[in-house]
C-alpha positions in Angstrom: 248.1 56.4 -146.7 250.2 53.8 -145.0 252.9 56.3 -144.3 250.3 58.6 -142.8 249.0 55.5 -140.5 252.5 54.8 -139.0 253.4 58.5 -138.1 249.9 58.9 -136.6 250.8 55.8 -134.4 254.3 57.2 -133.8 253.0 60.4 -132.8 249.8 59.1 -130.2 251.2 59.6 -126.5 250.8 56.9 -124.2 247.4 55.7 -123.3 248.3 55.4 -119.8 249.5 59.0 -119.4 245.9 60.1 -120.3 244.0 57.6 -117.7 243.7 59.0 -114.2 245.3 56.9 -111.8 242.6 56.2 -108.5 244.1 57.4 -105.2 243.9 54.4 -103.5 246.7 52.8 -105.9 249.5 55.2 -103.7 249.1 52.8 -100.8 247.6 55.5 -98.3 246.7 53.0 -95.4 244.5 55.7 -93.8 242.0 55.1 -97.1 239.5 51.7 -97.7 240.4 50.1 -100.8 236.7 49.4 -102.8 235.8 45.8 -103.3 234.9 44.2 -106.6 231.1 43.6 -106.2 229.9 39.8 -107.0 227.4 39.5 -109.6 224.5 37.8 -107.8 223.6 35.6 -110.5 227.1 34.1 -111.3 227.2 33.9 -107.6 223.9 31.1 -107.1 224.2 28.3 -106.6 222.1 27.4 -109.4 224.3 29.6 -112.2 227.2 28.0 -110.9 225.7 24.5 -111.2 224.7 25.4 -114.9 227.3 26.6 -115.9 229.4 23.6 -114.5 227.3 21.5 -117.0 227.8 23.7 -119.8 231.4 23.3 -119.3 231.6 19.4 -118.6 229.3 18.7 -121.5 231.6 21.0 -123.8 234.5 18.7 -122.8 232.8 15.6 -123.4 232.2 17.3 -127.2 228.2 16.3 -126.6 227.2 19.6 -127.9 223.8 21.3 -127.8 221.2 21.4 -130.8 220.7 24.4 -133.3 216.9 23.7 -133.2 215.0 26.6 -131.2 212.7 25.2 -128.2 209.9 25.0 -129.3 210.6 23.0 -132.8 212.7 20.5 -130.6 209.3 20.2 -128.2 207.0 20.2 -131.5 209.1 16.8 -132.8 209.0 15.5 -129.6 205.1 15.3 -129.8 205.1 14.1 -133.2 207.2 11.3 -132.6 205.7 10.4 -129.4 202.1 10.9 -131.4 203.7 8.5 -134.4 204.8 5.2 -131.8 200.8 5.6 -129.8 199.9 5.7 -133.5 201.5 2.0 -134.3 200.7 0.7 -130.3 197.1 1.4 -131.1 197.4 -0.6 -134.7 199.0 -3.4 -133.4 196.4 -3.6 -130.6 193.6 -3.4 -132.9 195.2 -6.4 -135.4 196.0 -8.5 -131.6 192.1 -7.6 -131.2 190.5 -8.4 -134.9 188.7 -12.2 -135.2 189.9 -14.2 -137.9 186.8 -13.3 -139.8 188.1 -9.5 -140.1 191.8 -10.6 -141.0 190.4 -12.7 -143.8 188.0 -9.9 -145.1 191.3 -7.5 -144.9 193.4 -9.9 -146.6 191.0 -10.1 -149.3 190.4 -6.3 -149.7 194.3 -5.9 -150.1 194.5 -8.9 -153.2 191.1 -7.0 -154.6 192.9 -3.9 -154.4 196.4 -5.0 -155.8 194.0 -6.7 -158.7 192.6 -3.2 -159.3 196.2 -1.6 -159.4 197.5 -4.2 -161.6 194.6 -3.5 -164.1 194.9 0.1 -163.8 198.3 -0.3 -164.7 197.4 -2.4 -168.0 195.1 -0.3 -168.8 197.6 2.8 -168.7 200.1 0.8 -171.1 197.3 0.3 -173.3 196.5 3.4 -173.7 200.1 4.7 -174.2 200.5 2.1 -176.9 200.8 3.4 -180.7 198.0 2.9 -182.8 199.1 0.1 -184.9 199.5 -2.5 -181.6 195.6 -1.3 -180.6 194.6 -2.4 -184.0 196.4 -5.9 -183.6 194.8 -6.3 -180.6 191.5 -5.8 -181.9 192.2 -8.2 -184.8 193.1 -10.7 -182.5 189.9 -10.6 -180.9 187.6 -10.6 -184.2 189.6 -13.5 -185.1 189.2 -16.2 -182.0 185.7 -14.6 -182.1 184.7 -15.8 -185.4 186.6 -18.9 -184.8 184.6 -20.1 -181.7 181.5 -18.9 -183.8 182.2 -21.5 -186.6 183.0 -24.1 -184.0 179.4 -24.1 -182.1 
């Protein structure tokens, strides 16, 4: 096949011998030579000031971001959302009395006490049989105890 492929290039005449040459390459100066046309937008002004940008900010390595439009806009909003989120906490605790700071601080160490029995409870319950019985003896026995000291 690769013999095939070289005699098949060997034997292809000359691309240029096949293209018609335009008559106003002779140099006739009776004839008006055409004029490339400009693009009209890679000739505005704005184009041309985009596409210097493009071009400095590739040089400076900056960039762009793979994210579509929209996605970029949508985290925009949720960050801006997130920081009016926290101003509008930390004016509410400049605003709260000492009365509601103390009732919060208590609802936090009620609530920690409620986790913290939660979570003994849960290790209880995961505990073999034989440490549930123990426990349970235990309490029958500084029961009676207190019973016989009254």
């Amino acid at each position: 096949i690769a013999s095939m492929y070289s005699e098949f290039q060997q034997d292809r005449p000359e691309i240029g011998s096949l293209l018609v040459q335009p008559d106003y390459l002779d140099g006739n100066p009776d004839l008006i030579k055409p004029k490339k046309l400009l693009n009209p937008v890679k000739a505005s002004k704005s184009h041309q000031e985009l596409h210097r940008e493009l071009l400095m900010s590739h040089k400076r390595g900056l960039g762009f971001d793979n994210k579509p439009e929209l996605q970029r806009v949508l985290e925009h909003r949720r960050r801006d959302q997130l920081i009016r989120q926290r101003k509008e906490e930390e004016e509410a605790k400049r605003m709260q009395s000492p009365f509601e700071q103390e009732l919060l601080k208590r609802q936090q160490r009620l609530e920690e006490l409620e986790k913290e029995e939660e979570k003994v409870k849960g290790e209880q319950e995961n505990a073999p049989e034989f440490i549930k019985v123990k426990e349970n003896l235990r309490r029958t026995s500084t029961l009676s105890t207190e019973e016989k000291a009254v």
